[in-house]
C-alpha positions in Angstrom: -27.4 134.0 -2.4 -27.7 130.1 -2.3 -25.3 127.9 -4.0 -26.5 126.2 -7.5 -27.6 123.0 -6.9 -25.1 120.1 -7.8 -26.8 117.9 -10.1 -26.4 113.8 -10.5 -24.6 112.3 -13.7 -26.2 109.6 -14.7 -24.9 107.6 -18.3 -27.7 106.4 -20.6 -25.6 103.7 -21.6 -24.5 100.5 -20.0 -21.6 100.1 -22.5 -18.1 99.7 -20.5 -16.3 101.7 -22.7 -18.6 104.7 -22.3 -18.0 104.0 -18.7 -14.0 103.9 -18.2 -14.5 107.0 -20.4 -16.4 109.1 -18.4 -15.3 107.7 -15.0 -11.9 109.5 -16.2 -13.4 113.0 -15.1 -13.3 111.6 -11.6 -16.9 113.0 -11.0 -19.7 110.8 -9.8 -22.1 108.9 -11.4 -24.9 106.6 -12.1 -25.6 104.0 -14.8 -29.1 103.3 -16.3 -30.0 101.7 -19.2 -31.9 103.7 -22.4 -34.7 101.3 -23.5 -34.8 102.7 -26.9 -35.1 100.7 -30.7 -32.0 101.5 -32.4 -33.1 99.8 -35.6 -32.4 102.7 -38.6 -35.4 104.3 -39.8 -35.7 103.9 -43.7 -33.4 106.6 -45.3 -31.9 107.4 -42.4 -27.9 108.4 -42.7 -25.2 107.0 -40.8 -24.7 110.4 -39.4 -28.3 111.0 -38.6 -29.0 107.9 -36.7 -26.2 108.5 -34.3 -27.9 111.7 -33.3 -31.0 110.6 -32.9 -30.4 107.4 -30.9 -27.9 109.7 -28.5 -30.8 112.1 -28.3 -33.1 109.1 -27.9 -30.9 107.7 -25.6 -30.8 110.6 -23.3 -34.6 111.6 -23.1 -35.3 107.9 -22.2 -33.4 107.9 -19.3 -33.6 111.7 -18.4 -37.9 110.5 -18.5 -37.0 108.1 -15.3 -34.4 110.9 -13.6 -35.8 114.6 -14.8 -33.8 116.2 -11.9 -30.4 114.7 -13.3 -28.0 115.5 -15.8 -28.0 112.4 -18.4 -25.3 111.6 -20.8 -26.2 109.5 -24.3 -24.4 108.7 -27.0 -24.5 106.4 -29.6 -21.8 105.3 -32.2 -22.5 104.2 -36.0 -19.2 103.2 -38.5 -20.3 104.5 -41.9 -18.6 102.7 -45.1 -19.8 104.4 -48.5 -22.8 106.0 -46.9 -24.1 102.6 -45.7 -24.1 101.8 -41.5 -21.7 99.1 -40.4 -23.0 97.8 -36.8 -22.0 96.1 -34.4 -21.2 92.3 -36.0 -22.6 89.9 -33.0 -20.6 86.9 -33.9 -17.3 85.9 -35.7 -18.2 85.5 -39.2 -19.9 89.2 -39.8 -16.5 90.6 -37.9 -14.5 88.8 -40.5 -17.0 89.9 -43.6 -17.2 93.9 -41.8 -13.0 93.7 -41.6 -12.3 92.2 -45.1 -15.0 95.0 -46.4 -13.4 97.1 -44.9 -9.8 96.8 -45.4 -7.5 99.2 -47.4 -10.5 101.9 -47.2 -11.7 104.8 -45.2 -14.2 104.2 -42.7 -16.1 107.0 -40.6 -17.6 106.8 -37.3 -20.1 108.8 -36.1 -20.7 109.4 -32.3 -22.7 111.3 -31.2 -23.2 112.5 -27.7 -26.0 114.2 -26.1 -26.9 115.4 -22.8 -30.4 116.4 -21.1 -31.9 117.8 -17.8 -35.4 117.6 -18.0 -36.2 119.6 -14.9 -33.6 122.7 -16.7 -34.7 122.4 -19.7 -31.3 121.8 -21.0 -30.9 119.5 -23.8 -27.6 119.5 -26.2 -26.2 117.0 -28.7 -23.1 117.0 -30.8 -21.1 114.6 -33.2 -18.0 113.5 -33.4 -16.6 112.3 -37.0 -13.6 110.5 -37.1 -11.7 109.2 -40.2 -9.9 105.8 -39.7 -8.4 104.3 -42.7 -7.8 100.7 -42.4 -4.7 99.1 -43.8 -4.9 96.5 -46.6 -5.1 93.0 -44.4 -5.0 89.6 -44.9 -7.4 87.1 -44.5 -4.6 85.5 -42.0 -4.3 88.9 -40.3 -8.1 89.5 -39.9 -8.2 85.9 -38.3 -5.6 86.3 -36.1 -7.1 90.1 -34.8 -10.3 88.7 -34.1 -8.8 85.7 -32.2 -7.1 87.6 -29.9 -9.6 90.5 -29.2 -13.2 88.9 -29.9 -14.6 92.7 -30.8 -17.9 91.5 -31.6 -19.8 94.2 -29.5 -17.9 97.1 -31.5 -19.4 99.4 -34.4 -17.1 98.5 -37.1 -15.4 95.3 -35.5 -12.1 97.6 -34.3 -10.9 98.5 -30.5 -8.3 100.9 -31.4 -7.9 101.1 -27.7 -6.3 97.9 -27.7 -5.1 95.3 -30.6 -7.2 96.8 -33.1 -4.9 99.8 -33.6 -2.7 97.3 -35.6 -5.6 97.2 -38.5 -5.2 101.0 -38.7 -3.0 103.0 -41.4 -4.2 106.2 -39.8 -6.5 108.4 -37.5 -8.3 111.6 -38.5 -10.4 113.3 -35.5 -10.4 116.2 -32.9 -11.3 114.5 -30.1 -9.3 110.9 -29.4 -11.5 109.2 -27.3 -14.3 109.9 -30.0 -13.5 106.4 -31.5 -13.7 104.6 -28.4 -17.4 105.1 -28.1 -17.7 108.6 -25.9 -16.5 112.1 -27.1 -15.2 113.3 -23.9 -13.7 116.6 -25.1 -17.5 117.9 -26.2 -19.5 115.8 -23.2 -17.3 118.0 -20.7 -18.1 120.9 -22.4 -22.2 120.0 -22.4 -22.2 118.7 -18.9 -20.5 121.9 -17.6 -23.3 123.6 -19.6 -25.6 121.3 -17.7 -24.4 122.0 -14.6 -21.8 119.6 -13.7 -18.7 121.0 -11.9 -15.4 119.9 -14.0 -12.0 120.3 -12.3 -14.3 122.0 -9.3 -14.7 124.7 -11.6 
């Protein structure tokens, strides 16, 4: 009986976070970029944009490479029900942090992962609670000096300085918040086909 063939990774994304994430499984693989609209579609929740842009994500590239396993995930910061992006410049970081502080924020990332040649197509999410201590105005100022997080949902890194805005983290999976659920995108990808551990 012939071995299963041994499928290519590939990551819809060409975020660098997404990709020290998954380069941590020590597995091979590819980077292409999803051409896909991630403007919200009108009534759309936090949590349902997340999945569909991963899904979206995912197909797009899986369309170019149908004989690979693709990885997409997207990531949306919800504040009483309402979508925080990513702030682009200085002075919506400051408005998204001082909105922010002393409250609960969510993030939703969602991962999915698609084969097209298999068949296989999965997506998940990922919730995590982050409630942000009360900050200054001084504080805000100085965190955003120091880290520049302008191309983060929600204007936070808590993988570096940005864990000092935090009061606390509520989530199953701790590298959810970083941008890449890597505890459910190992379990899909095995799913898919990708050895893990040489398993």
């Amino acid at each position: 009986m012939s071995e299963p063939i041994q499928r290519k990774l590939i990551l819809g994304s060409t975020s660098p976070y997404r990709r020290e994430l998954l380069a941590r499984l020590r597995i091979p693989f590819e980077v292409a970029a999803p051409d896909v609209d991630e403007s919200a579609w009108a009534g759309e929740t936090p949590q349902q944009l997340a999945c569909r842009l991963a899904m979206a994500k995912a197909r797009a590239v899986a369309a170019q490479f149908p004989s690979c396993v693709v990885v997409g995930s997207d990531q949306v910061a919800e504040l009483d029900g309402q979508a925080l992006g990513k702030p682009g410049n200085h002075a919506r970081a400051v408005a998204q942090l001082q909105q922010m502080r002393g409250k609960s924020v969510i993030f939703q990332t969602a991962v999915a992962v698609v084969c097209l040649e298999t068949g296989f197509a999965q997506m998940d999410l990922a919730q995590v609670k982050v409630n942000f201590r009360q900050l200054s105005d001084a504080e805000i100022e100085s965190y955003l000096r120091a880290e520049t997080p302008y191309d983060c949902a929600g204007s936070a890194k808590s993988e570096g300085l940005g864990i000092a805005l935090l009061d606390s983290i509520d989530n199953d999976d701790p590298t959810a918040l970083v941008g890449l659920p890597m505890i459910r995108t190992c379990r899909m990808i095995q799913a898919a086909g990708i050895k893990v551990l040489g398993a």
